[in-house]
C-alpha positions in Angstrom: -40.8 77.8 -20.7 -38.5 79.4 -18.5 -39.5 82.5 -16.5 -36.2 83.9 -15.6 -34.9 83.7 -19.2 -37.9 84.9 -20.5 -37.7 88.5 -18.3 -33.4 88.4 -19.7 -34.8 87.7 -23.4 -36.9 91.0 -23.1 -34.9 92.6 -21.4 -31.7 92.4 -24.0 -34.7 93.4 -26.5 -35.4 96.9 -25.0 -33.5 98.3 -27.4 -36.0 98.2 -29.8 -38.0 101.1 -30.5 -40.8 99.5 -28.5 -41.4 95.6 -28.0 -42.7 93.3 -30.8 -43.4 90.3 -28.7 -44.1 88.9 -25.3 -44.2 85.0 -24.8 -47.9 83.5 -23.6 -47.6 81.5 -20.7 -47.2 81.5 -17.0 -45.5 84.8 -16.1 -46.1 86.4 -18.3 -47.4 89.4 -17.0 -44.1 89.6 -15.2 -42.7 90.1 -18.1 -45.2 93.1 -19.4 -44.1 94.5 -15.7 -40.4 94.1 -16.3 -41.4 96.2 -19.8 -42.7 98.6 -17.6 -39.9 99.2 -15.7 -37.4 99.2 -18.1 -39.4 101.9 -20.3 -39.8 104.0 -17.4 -43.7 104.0 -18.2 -45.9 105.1 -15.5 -48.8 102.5 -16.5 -49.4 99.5 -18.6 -53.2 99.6 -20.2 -54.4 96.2 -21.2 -57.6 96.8 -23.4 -59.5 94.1 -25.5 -58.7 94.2 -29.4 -55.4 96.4 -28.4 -51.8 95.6 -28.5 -50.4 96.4 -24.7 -50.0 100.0 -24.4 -47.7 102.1 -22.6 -48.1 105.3 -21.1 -44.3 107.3 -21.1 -43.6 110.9 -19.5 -47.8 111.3 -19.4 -48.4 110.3 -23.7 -49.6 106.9 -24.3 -47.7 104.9 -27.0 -48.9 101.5 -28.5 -46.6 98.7 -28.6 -45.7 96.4 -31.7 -46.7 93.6 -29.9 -50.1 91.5 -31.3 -53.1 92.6 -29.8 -54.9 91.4 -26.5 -58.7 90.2 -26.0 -60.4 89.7 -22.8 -59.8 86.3 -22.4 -56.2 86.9 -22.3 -56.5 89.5 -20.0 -58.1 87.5 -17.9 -55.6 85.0 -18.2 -52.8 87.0 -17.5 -53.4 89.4 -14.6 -56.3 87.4 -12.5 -53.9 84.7 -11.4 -51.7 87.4 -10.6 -53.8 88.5 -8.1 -54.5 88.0 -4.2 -56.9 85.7 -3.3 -59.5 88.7 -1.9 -58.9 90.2 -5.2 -59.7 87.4 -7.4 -63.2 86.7 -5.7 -63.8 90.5 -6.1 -63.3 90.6 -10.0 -65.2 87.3 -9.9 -67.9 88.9 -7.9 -68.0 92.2 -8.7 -66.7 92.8 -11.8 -63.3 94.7 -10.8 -60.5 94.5 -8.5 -57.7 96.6 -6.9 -54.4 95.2 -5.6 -50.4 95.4 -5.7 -47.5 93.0 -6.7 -44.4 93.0 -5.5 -41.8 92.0 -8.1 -38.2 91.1 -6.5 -35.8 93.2 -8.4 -38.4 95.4 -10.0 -40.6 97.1 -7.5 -44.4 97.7 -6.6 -47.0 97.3 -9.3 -50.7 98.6 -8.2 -53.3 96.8 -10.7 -56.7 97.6 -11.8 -58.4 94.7 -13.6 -62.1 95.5 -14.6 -64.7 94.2 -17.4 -65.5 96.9 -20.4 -67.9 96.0 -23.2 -68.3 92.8 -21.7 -64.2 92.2 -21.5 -61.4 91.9 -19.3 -59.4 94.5 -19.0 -56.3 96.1 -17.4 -54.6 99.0 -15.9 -51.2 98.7 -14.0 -49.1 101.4 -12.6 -45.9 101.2 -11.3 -45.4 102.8 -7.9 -42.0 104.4 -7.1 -40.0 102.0 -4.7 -39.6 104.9 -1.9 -41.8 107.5 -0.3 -41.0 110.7 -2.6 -40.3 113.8 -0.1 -42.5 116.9 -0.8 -39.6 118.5 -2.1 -39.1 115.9 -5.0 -42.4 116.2 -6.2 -42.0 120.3 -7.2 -45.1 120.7 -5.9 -46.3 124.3 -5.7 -44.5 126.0 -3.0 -47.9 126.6 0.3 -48.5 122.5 -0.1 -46.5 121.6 2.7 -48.4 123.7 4.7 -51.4 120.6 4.6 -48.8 118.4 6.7 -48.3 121.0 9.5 -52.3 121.3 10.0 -53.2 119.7 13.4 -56.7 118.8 12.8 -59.8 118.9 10.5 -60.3 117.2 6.7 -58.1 117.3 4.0 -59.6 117.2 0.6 -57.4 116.1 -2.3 -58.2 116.2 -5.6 -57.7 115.8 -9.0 -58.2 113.3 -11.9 -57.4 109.8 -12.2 -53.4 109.6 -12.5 -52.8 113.4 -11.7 -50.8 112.0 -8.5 -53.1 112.3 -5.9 -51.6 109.4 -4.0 -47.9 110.2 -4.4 -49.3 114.0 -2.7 -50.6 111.9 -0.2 -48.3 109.8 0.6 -45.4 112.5 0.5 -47.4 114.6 2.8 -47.5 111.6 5.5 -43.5 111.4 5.1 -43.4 114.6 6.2 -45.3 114.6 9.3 -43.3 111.8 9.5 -40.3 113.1 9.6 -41.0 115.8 11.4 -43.4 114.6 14.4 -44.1 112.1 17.1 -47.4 110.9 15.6 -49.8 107.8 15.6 -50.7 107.3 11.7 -53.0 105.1 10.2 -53.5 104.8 6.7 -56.4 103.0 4.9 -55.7 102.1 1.6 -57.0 99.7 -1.1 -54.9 98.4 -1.8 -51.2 100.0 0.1 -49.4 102.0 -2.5 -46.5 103.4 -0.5 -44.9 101.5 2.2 -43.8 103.7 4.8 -41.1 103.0 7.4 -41.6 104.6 10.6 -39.6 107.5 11.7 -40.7 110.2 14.4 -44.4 108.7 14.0 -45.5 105.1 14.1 -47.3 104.6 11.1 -50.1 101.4 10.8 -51.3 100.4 7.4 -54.6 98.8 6.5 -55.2 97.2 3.5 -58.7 96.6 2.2 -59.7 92.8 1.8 -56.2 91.9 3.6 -56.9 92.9 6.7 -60.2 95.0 7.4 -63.2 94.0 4.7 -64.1 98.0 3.7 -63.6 101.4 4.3 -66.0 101.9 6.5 -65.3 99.1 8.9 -61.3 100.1 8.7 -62.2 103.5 9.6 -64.4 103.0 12.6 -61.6 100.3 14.1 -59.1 103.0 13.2 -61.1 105.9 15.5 -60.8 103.4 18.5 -57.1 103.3 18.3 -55.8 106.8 19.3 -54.5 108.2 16.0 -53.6 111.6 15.7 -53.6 111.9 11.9 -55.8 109.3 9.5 -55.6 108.8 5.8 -58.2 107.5 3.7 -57.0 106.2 0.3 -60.1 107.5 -1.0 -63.9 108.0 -0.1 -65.9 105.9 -2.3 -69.0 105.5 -0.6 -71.7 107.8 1.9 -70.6 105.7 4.8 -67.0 106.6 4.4 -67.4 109.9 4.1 -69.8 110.7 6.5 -67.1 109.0 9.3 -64.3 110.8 8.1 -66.4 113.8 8.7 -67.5 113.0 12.0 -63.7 112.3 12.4 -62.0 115.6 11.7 -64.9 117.4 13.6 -64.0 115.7 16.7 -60.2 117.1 16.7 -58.3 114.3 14.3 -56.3 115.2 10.9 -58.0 113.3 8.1 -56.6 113.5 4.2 -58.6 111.8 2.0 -58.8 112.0 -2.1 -61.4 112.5 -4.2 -61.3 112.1 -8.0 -62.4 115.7 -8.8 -61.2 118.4 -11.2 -61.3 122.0 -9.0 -62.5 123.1 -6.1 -66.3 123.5 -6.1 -66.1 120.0 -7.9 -64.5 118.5 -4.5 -67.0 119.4 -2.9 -69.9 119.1 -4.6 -69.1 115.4 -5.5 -69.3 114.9 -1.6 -72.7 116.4 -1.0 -73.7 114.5 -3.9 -73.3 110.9 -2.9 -75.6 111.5 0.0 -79.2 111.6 -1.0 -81.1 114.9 -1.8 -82.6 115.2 1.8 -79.7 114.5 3.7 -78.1 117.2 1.3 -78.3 120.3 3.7 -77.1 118.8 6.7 -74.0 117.3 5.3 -73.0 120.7 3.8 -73.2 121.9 7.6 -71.0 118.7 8.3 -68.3 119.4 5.5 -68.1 123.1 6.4 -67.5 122.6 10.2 -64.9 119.4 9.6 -62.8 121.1 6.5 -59.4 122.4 6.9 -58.2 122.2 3.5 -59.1 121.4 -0.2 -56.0 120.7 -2.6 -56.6 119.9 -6.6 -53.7 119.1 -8.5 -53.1 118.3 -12.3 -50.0 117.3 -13.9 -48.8 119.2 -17.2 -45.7 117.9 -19.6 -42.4 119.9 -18.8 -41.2 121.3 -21.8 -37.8 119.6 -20.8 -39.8 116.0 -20.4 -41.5 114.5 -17.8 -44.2 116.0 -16.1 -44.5 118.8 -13.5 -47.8 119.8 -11.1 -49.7 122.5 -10.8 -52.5 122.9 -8.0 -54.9 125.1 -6.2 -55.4 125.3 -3.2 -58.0 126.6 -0.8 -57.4 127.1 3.4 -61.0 127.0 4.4 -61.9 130.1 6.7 -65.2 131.2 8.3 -66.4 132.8 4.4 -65.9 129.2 3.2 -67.7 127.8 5.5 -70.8 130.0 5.3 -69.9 129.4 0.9 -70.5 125.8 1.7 -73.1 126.1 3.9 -74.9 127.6 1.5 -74.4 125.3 -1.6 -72.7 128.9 -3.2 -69.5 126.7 -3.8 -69.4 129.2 -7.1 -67.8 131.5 -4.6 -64.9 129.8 -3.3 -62.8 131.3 -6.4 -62.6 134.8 -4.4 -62.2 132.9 -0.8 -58.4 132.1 -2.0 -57.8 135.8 -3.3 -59.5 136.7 0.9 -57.7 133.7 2.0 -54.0 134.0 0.4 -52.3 135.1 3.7 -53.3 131.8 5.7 -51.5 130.1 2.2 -54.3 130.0 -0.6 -53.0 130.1 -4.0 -55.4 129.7 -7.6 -54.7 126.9 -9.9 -54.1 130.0 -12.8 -51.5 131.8 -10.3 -49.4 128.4 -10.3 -49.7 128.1 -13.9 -48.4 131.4 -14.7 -45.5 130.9 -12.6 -44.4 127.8 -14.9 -44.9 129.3 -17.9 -43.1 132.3 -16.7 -40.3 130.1 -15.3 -39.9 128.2 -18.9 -41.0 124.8 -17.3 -44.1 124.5 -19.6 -45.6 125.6 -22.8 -47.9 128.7 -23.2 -50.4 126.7 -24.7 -50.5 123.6 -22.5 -51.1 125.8 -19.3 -53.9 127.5 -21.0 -55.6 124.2 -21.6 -55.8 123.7 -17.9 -56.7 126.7 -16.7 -60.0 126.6 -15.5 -60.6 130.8 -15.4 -58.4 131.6 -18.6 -59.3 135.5 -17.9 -57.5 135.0 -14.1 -54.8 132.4 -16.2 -54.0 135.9 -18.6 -54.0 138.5 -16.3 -51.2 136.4 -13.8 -49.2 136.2 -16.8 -49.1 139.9 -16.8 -48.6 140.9 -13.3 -45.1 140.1 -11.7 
């Protein structure tokens, strides 16, 4: 079977209401990708006893094509995949990486077991850095770039763009700034072309084994600002920690839903002892905790909408104190140095027509604070 007229066959199919069929054979997740692409879909979900399913402009849609098992999951995507990669599914279960596709762009794939099955998620990754600008991100985010030191919590749930933030955010210090960057990121997302900075990126299992060991080889080499894909583990954090305490800028992500959640999902990988003392660790290293969430536009596509806290000396003692419940009113006392609510920023897109009443309210996570900024001006 031919590859190449394979990925033209689909193509000249596309205009279909969604696709019926997708040859089996070598490549032939290539041409699920090249689906992907074409439907502007964000991700591709590959679940056992499911036809492939798209998800377009944030709603997920079925396609017409036959449904999938494990087996053929597995068949599919785990050749696919980097050798490091492959012995981590076979070893562990699960497996992150990316695929370059000439002619179609970056591909970043999850394939993991469920019930006992393979399964799949893919998302495509845009093919340049987005600038902060292009993101409509709420207007005090570009403030985290311009911080010179400390941790940098982002947040949010899985696929509310927490990477994209992140990688946007380095392209501006970028842009902007003589720095030394290192990003550690499992696997790369966003390649980044140096500008005013000189930018190094690590990727997990290609070259450095884990976080932990990436992070520690990444202290020793002078870097003024240090990204951390994400903090999975104790170890990880507790280095990143120790490095924005000592005078580095550190951005990291955390899949959280609001502030106190951040936070508390920190302190919470560490063991109940050890509990006190990295609350006095997390409120002497933090600079800054940002939780975004993506909402539909009413015109299509998405849009985000955030909160954001600048951590001053009431934080601290907050966090100190494990009374994370008060960090609410710490961006009211705090919304001079650039703290804004997650209900202020949805009341400005409601108010601006970009979303719907409804879906706003939905997110809010204070729907008293969410009403009363719909009323002020």
């Amino acid at each position: 079977m031919n590859h190449n007229n394979d990925l033209d066959r689909i193509a000249a199919e596309l205009d279909a209401p969604l696709l019926k069929a997708v040859p089996r054979g070598a490549g032939r997740l290539d041409v699920w990708l090249r689906v992907v692409a074409e439907r502007e879909a964000s991700d591709l979900l590959l679940i056992a006893g499911e036809p492939p399913t798209l998800r377009i402009n944030g709603r997920l849609q079925r396609t017409d094509s036959a449904r999938v098992d494990g087996l053929d999951v597995e068949e599919m995507v785990l050749p696919e995949l980097p050798v490091h990669a492959q012995r981590q599914y076979r070893e562990r279960g699960t497996a992150d990486a990316s695929r370059k596709v000439p002619g179609l762009g970056r591909f970043r794939i999850n394939l993991h077991r469920e019930r006992g099955r393979a399964a799949a998620t893919i998302r495509m990754l845009p093919q340049r850095v987005p600038s902060l600008d292009s993101l409509d991100l709420p207007a005090g985010a570009p403030l985290l770039s311009r911080l010179q030191r400390g941790l940098v919590l982002i947040g949010g749930a899985t696929g509310s763009g927490k990477t994209t933030t992140l990688a946007a955010l380095v392209d501006d210090i970028n842009r902007r700034d003589a720095k030394h960057i290192i990003t550690i990121e499992d696997p790369i997302e966003y390649e980044h072309t140096n500008q005013q900075s000189v930018i190094q990126q690590v990727e997990i299992g290609v070259d450095a084994p884990d976080f932990p060991t990436a992070l520690r080889s990444a202290l020793r080499q002078a870097p003024d600002v240090i990204v951390v894909g994400e903090m999975r583990d104790p170890e990880t954090m507790k280095i990143a920690l120790a490095a924005g305490e000592t005078g580095h800028l550190v951005f990291s992500t955390l899949h959280t839903t609001d502030l106190p959640s951040t936070l508390a999902r920190m302190t919470d990988s560490f063991p109940a002892e050890r509990q006190p003392t990295i609350r006095q660790e997390i409120a002497a290293a933090l600079s800054a905790v940002f939780v975004q969430t993506l909402l539909p536009r009413r015109a299509g596509g998405q849009v985000p909408a955030a909160e954001m806290l600048v951590v001053s000396y009431g934080a601290r003692q907050h966090i100190r104190r494990n009374a994370l419940q008060h960090l609410q009113q710490e961006i009211t006392i705090t919304r001079k140095q650039g703290s804004f609510s997650l209900e202020e920023c949805l009341a400005r897109l409601v108010k601006n027509g970009i979303v719907d009443r409804a879906e706003a309210a939905i997110r809010a996570n204070h729907p008293q604070d969410f009403e009363l900024a719909l009323t002020n001006n």
